[in-house]
N, C-alpha and C positions, 0 to 999 in steps of 0.2 A: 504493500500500500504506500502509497504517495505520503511523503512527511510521517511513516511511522516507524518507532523504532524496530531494529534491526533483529532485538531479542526478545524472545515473547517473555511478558510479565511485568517488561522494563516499565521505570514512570514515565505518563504521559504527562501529566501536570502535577508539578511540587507549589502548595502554598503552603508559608511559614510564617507566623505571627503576622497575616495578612492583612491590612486596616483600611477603612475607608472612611475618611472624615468629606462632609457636603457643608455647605454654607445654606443658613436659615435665610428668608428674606429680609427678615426683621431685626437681622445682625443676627452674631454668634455664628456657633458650629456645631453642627450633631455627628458624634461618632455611629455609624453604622455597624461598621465594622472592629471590632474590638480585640481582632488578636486570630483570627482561623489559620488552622493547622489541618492542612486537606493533602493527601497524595490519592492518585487514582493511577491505576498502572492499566496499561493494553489488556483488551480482554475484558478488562472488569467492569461493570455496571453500577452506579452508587445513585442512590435516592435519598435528596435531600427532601427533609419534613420539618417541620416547625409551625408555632403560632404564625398567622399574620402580622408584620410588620417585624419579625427577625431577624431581615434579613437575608430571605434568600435566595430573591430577585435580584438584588443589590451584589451579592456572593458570584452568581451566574455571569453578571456583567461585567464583571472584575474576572473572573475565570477566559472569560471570551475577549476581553480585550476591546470593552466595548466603552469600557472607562479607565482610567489611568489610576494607577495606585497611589495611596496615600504614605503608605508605610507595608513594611515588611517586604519580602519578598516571593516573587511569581517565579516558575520557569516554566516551561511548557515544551515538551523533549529535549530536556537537559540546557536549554538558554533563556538565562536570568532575563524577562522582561519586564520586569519591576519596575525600570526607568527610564525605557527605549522611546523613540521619538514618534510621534503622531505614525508618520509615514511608515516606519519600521513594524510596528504595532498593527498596521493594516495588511502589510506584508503579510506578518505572521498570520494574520487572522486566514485574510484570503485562502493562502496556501495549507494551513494545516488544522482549524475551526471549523466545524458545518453547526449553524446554531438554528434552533428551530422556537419563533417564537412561537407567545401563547399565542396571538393577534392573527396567527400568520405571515403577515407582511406582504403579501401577496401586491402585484402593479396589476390593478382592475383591469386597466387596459389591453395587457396583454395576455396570451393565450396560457396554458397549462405547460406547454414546453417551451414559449421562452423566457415564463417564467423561471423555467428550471438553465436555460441556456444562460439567463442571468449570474449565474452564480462564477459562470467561467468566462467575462469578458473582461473582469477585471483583476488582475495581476498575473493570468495564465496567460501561456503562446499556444494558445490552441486554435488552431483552424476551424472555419466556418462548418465544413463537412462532418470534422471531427468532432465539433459541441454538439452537432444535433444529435449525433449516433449517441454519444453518450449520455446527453439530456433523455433521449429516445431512452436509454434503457434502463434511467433510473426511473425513469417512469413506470418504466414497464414491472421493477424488485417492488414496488410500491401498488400492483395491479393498477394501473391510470391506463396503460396501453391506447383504451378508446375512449378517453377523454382530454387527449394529448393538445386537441384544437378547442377546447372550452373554455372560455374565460371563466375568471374567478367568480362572475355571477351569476353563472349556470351551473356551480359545480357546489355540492353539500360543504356543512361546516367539516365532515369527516375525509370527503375530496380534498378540501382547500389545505388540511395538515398531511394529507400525503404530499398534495405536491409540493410541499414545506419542506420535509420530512425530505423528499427526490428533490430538491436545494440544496439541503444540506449535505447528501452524500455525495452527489455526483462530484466532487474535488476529492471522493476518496478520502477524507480526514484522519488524521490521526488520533481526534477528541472531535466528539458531539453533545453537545448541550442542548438541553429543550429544557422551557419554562412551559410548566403545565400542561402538557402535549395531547394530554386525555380531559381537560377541565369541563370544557364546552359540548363534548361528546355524548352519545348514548353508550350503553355496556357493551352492545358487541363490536360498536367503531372503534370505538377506546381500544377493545381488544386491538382489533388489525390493529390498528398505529401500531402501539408498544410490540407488537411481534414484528415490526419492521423493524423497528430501532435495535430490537434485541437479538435479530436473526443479523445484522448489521455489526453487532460489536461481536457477536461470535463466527463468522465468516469470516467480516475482513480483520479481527484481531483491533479494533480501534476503542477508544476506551468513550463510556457511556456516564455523562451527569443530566440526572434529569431532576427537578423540584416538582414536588406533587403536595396537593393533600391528599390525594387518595392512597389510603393504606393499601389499597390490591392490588395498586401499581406499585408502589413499597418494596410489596412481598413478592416482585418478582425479581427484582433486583439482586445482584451479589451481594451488595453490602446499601445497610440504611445508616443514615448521618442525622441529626437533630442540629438542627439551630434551636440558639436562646441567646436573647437580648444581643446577639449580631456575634457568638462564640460559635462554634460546634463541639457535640460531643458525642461521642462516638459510644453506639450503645442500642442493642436490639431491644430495649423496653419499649412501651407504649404508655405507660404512665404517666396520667399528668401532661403527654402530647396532645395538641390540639394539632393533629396531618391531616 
């Protein structure tokens, strides 16, 4: 796989006393982030849980390089970017990130596949021939096949996360992050999703964070993590979780 490492089990992403301070409107500063201590290696699957407002929204963005760190530090396959420049940071993202929001993200405008072509016109040398084939058949690991020409307004809320879902993979990642990926779904969409994501990190060997509150999404994970008041800790209970 493209950007993953070369040994199975190796760390995809190391965070170390990770922090993330925002600025209030009204003055001041809110720590978000108070110190997270996260490794996720190739292969493994980790579901983050926690109350609302712990954090772990904020945790994913910072994972994904979607905001700049405050303190501590990140690497993500062995390179510190705790402190790398806007540009470098998008590098990284492009190349070895596929993140799947809760929203979608989805460009109304355009169709189902180039939606998905979107994901490789910017930092890849890929040929026009070659995005589509490959767009073509991330669509296809995600069943879209025949709905490759649909725009995002013809296509369900459980469509619209596949073809999120075939975003995220088609660069092959090394890590994939999804926020809430099953939230908006019904029980057996939810299902399909999560058996893309998870037939995804056991094929290609790429390592899987995903934030739920659903504990049965949780429970199919390798390992479950808990947020509290912007920490993790690491621990299979259920008590006193609000997931």
């Amino acid at each position: 796989m493209k950007g993953q490492p070369s040994t199975p089990d190796a760390p995809v992403l190391t965070a170390t006393d990770l922090r993330r301070t925002v600025r209030l409107p009204g003055g001041g500063t809110l720590a978000v982030l108070q110190g997270v201590d996260l490794e996720v290696r190739a292969g493994e699957s980790v579901a983050i849980v926690g109350r609302s407002g712990s954090g772990k929204t904020t945790l994913l963005a910072q994972l994904g390089l979607l905001s700049p760190v405050s303190g501590g530090r990140l690497e993500i396959l062995g390179i510190d970017v705790s402190s790398i420049s806007d540009r470098r940071r998008a590098r990284m993202r492009n190349r070895s990130i596929g993140y799947v929001f809760q929203s979608y993200s989805l460009v109304r405008h355009l169709s189902a596949l180039k939606n998905v072509e979107l994901a490789l016109l910017y930092g890849a040398r890929t040929g026009r021939r070659e995005r589509r084939r490959r767009s073509r058949a991330a669509l296809a690991a995600v069943g879209l096949t025949d709905r490759a020409r649909s725009r995002p307004k013809h296509l369900s809320g459980g469509e619209q996360q596949r073809v999120a879902i075939a975003r995220a993979l088609v660069r092959e990642p090394a890590l994939i992050l999804a926020d809430e990926p099953t939230g908006a779904l019904d029980v057996d969409t939810a299902a399909s999703v999560l058996d893309v994501l998870l037939k995804a990190t056991r094929e290609r060997g790429c390592a899987l964070v995903v934030v739920t509150h659903d504990e049965a999404v949780a429970a199919q994970m390798s390992r479950r993590v808990v947020m509290h008041e912007g920490t993790i800790r690491t621990t299979p209970a259920l008590d006193g979780v609000d997931a």
